[in-house]
N, C-alpha and C positions, 0 to 999 in steps of 0.2 A: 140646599140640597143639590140643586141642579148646580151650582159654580164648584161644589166637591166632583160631580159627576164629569164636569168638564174636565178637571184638575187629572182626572183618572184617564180620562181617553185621550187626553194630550200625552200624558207620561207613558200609554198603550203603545201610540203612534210614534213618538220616541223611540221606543223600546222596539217596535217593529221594522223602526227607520236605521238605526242602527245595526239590528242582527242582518236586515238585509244588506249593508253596505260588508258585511263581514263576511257573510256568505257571497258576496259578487270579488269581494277579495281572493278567498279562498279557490273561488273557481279561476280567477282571471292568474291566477298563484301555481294552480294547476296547467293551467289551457297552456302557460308561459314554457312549463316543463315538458308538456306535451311533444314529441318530437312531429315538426313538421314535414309535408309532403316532400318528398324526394325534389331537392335541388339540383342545379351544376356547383360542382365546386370551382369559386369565385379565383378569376384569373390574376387579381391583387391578395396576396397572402392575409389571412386573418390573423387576427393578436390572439384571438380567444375561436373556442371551437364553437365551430357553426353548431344552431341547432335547426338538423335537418340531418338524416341518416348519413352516416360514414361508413365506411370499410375498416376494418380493425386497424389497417396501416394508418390511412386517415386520421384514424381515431387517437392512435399511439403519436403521432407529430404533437400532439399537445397536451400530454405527458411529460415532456422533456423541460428543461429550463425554456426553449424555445423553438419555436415551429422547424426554423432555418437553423441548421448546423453552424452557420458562418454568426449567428448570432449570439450563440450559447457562449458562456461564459466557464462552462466547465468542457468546453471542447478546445483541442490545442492541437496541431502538428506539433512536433520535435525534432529540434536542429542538434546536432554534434559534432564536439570540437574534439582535437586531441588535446591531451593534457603536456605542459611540458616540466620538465625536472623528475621524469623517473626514470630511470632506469630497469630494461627487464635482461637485460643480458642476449642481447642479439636475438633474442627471442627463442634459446634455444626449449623452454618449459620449466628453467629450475627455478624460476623468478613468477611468481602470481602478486597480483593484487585485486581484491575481490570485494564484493560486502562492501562500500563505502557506507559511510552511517550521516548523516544529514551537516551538511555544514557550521560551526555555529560563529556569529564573530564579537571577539572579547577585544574592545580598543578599536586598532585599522587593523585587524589578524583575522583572517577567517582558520579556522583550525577543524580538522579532518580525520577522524580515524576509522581502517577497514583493515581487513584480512590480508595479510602478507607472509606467503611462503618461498623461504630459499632454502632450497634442498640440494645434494650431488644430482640429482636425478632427477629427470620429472615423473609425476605419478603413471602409476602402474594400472590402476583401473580398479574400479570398487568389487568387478567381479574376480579381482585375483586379490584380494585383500590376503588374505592367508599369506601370500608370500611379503607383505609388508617387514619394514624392520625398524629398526629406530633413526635409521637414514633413508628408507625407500619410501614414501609415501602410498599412501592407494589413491585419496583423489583430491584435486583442486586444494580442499582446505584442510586436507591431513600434514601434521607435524607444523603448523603454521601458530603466527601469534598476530597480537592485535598491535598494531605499529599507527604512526600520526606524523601529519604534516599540514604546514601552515601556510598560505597564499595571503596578500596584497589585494588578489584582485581579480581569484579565484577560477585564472588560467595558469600559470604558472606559481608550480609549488614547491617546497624544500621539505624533504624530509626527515624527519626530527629523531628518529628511532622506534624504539619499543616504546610503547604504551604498558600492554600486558603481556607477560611473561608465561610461559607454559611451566606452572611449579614441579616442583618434584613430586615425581613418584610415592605413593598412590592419589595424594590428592586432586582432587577433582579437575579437571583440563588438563592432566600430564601430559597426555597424547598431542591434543591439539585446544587453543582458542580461539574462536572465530566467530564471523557474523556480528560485528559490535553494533551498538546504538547510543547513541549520548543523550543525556537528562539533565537539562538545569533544574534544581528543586532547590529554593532558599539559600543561592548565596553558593551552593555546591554541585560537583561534577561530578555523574553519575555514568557509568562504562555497564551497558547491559551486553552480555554475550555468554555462547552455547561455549561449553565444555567438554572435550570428550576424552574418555578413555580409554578408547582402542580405535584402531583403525575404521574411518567409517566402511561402513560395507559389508563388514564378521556377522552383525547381526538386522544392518541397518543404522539409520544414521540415531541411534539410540542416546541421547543427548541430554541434559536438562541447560538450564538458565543459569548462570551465575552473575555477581556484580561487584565494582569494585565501585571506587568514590574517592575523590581529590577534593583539595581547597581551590585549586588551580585547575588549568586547562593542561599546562605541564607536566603533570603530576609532584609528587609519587601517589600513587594507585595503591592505593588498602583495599584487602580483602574484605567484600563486606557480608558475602554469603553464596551459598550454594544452593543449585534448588529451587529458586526464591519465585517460578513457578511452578507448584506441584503438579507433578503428570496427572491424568484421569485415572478411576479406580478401574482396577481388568476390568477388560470388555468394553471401556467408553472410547470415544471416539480418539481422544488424545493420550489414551493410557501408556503410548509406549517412546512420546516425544512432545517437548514445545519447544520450536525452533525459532526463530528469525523475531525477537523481542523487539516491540516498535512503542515507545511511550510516549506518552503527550498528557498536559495536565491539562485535565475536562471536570468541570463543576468542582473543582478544587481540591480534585483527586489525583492519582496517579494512575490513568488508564495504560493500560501496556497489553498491544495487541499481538497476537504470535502464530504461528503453524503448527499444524501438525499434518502430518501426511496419515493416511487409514485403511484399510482394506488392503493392508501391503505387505507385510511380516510375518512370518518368516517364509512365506511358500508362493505367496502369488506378487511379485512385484510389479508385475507388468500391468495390474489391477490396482493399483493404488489410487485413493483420491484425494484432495489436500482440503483442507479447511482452518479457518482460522478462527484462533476465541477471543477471547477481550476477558482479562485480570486487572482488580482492581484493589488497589489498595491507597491507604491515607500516608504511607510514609514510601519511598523509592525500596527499604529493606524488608519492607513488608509487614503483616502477611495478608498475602492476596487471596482475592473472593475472587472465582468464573462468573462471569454470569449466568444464570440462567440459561437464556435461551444461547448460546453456546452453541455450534459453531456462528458464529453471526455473518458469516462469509462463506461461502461453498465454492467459490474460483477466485481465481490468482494462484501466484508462487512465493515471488520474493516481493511480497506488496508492500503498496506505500500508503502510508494517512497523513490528513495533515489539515488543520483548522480551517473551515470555511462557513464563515458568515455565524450562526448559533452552533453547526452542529462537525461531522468531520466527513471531509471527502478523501477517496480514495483513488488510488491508479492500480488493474487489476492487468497484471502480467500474467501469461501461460493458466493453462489448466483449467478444466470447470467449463460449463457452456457462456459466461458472461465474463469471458477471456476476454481482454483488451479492451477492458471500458474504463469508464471514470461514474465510480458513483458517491451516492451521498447520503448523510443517514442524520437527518438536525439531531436525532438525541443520540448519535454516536453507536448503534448497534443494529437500527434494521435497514439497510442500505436498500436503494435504488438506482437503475442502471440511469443515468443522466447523458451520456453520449459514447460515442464507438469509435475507439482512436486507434492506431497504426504506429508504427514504429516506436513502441512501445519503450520506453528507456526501464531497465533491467534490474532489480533492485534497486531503485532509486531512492536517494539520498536527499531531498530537494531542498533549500533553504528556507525555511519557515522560523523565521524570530520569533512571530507569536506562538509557537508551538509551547512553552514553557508558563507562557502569561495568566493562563485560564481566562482567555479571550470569548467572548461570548460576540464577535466580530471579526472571525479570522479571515483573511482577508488574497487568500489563495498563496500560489506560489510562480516563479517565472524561470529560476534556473535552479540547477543544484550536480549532484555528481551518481553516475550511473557505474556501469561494468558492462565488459562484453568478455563471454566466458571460451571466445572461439579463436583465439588469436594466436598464432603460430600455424605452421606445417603441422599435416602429423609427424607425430613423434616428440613434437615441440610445441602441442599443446599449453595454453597458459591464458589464462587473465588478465585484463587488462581496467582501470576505471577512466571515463573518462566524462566532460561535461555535456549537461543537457539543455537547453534552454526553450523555453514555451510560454503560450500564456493560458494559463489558467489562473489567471487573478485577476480581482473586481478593480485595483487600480494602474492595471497595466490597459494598453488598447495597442497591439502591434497586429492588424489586417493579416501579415502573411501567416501569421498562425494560423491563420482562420480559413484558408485555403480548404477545401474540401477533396483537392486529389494529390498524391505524391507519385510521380510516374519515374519510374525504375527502369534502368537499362534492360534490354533481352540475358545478357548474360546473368542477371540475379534470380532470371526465376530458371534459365537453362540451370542453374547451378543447385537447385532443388530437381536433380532429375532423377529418372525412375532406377537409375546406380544405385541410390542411397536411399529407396525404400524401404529396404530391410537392413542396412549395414545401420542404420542408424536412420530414423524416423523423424529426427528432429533439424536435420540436416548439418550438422555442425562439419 
C-alpha cells in the first residue's frame, strides 16, 4: 500500500514539475514579447528590430527587404541609353515610337515590338479629337500600329516592319493598335494589345484588349480575338476600359494584368484614378476570370511586373499615393510597397526570360526598354523608346545602383517652373 502511495506522489511531483516548467515557459514566452524599457537606438545598424519602443519610422525600416536602401535588393537607380537605328524624322512629331513590350530573345535575336505612328502631321490633342480625320491624328497612339525590331545586343536595332496591322473598317482596332505585350505559351507567340475605334479622346480612351498569335517571332500574326478581357459591368470600376495588358505565366496560368483608369468619364477628367486588375485564364485565348479582390493595385500608369523569387514584383510609375515604388506581392495580387525609386523608367519593358517559365524562383530583372513621351519642341511633340538598365535582381551585385542620391543640374528643376503650373501640370 505504501509503495502504490509512493508510486502516486512521485507521478504528482512529475506532474507538478512539468506543468511548472510550462508555465515558467509561457511567462519567460511572454516577458520575451514584452516590449522593453525605452533604449538608444544602437549606432551599428540592426538585421532585425530591436525590441524596445520605436517611432513608426523606426519601426517601418524593417518592413522593407532591408533596414539600409543600399542593401535591398528590390531597390535600383536607372541609367539611360539612347537607342540606335531609328529613325524619328528630325523630330518633327509625325514619327512616335511608344509602348515597348518586354524584350524576348529567340537564338542570338533579341526581338521588340511597341506602338509606332507615321502620320502627315503630328497629333492635334485629345481635346480637339472631333477635328481628327483618317490622316490627322488626336494623340500620341491615334492612327498607329504595332510594328518590331530585332538587336544583337540590345543597343542597337533594325527594324523589321508591321507586326499588326490596323484591319479594315469596322472591325475592331480600325482606328488604331497599340500598347502591345508579348507571351510565350507552349511553343507559341502571343501579341496582346488595345484596339480602338475612334479617336481617342471622343469619349475617352474607350478600348478593349485584343490578341493575335504566331509560330514565329516573325510572324504572320492571326487574329485570335477580340475583347478577350471583358470590361466591368456599369458601375464597376473597369466598366468602361482595360488598357495596358501585362502577362506572365504564374502557377501555371496565364496571369494578365491591366488598367483602367475611373472616376473620369464623361464629365470629370481631371478626377480620374487609375487602378489595375489581374485576369486569369488557363489558355492566352481565354476565357478570363477577374479576381476577386480587383483592383489589386491602386497606383501606377504604365506599370511593369515581372517574377521575383515565388511571387511577382512590380515598378509603380505616376499616379496613386505609392507613385514610384517597387513593390512585391509572393502570391501575385496583394502587393507591398518594398522601396522608393526615382527616375522611374516609363512603361517599361524589362527583359525577364523567366517571365513565360512559371518559375516559382524568379530571379529579378537588370535591363530592358522604356519610352519618353516628351521629346520634340512644341509642335513636334513625339515619342521616343529608349534603354534602361538597373539592378533589381538577386544575381546581379552592381553598387552604383545602389547609390541612394541622383543629383540634377539647377536647370532640371528651374524647368519645372511656376510658367507651367497651369499650362500643363505634368511639366512636359
Amino acid at each position: 500500500m505504501k509503495s502504490i502511495f509512493n508510486i502516486e506522489k512521485i507521478i504528482l511531483l512529475l506532474f507538478l514539475s512539468v506543468l511548472g516548467i510550462a508555465c515558467q515557459k509561457e511567462i519567460d514566452k511572454k516577458e520575451a514579447h514584452q516590449p522593453k524599457e525605452h533604449q538608444a537606438f544602437p549606432y551599428k545598424m540592426p538585421t532585425e528590430k530591436p525590441n524596445f519602443p520605436l517611432s513608426a519610422s523606426a519601426e517601418r525600416m524593417f518592413d522593407y527587404p532591408a533596414p539600409r536602401v543600399q542593401d535591398n535588393e528590390l531597390f535600383s537607380q536607372f541609367k539611360y541609353t539612347r537607342l540606335k537605328g531609328f529613325d524619328y524624322n528630325n523630330g518633327d512629331g509625325t514619327i512616335t515610337r511608344r509602348d515597348p513590350t518586354r524584350p524576348i530573345k529567340v537564338g542570338d535575336t533579341y526581338y521588340l515590338w511597341y506602338t509606332k505612328r507615321h502620320t502627315k502631321v503630328p497629333p492635334i490633342g485629345w481635346n480637339n479629337a472631333a477635328k481628327a480625320t483618317d490622316e490627322i491624328p488626336s494623340t500620341d497612339w491615334d492612327l498607329a500600329e504595332v510594328w518590331y525590331a530585332t538587336s544583337k545586343d540590345g543597343f542597337t536595332w533594325e527594324e523589321k516592319g508591321v507586326a499588326i496591322k490596323r484591319p479594315e473598317k469596322p472591325k475592331s482596332g480600325w482606328r488604331s493598335v497599340c500598347t502591345p505585350e508579348i507571351l510565350v505559351w507552349k511553343g507559341k507567340y502571343y501579341l496582346y494589345y488595345q484596339a480602338f475605334d475612334e479617336p481617342s479622346g471622343l469619349k475617352g480612351d474607350l478600348c478593349p484588349v485584343s490578341i493575335s498569335y504566331a509560330e514565329s517571332p516573325e510572324g504572320p500574326w492571326i487574329h485570335g480575338g477580340d475583347a478577350v478581357i471583358p470590361f466591368g459591368k456599369e458601375g464597376e470600376w473597369d466598366h468602361k476600359a482595360t488598357h495596358d495588358p501585362y502577362p506572365i505565366v504564374h502557377n501555371g496560368k496565364i496571369y494578365v494584368y491591366y488598367k483602367s483608369a475611373y472616376n473620369k468619364w464623361p464629365d470629370n477628367r481631371k478626377n480620374y484614378a487609375v487602378g489595375h486588375g489581374l485576369a486569369i485564364a488557363e489558355d492566352p485565348l481565354g476565357p478570363y476570370t477577374k479576381h476577386p479582390l480587383n483592383p489589386v493595385m491602386t497606383s501606377g500608369h504604365e506599370t511593369t511586373y515581372f517574377p521575383y523569387k515565388e511571387g511577382i514584383a512590380a515598378i509603380i510609375y505616376k499616379d496613386g499615393n505609392e507613385r514610384e515604388t517597387v513593390q512585391y506581392a509572393p502570391d501575385g495580387v496583394n502587393f507591398k510597397v518594398m522601396s522608393k525609386i526615382s527616375l522611374v523608367p516609363i512603361a517599361a519593358g524589362p527583359y525577364t526570360p523567366d517571365a513565360f517559365t512559371n518559375t516559382k524562383d524568379g530571379r529579378g530583372i537588370t535591363w530592358g526598354i522604356s519610352h519618353f513621351i516628351n521629346a520634340g519642341k512644341n509642335g513636334g511633340r513625339h515619342s521616343i523608346i529608349a534603354r534602361f538598365d538597373c539592378d533589381l535582381s538577386l544575381d546581379y551585385n552592381e553598387p552604383g545602383f545602389k547609390q541612394s542620391g541622383v543629383w540634377h543640374k539647377p536647370a532640371v528643376y528651374f524647368a519645372q517652373g511656376l510658367g507651367k503650373l497651369r499650362s500643363h501640370p505634368e511639366g512636359r
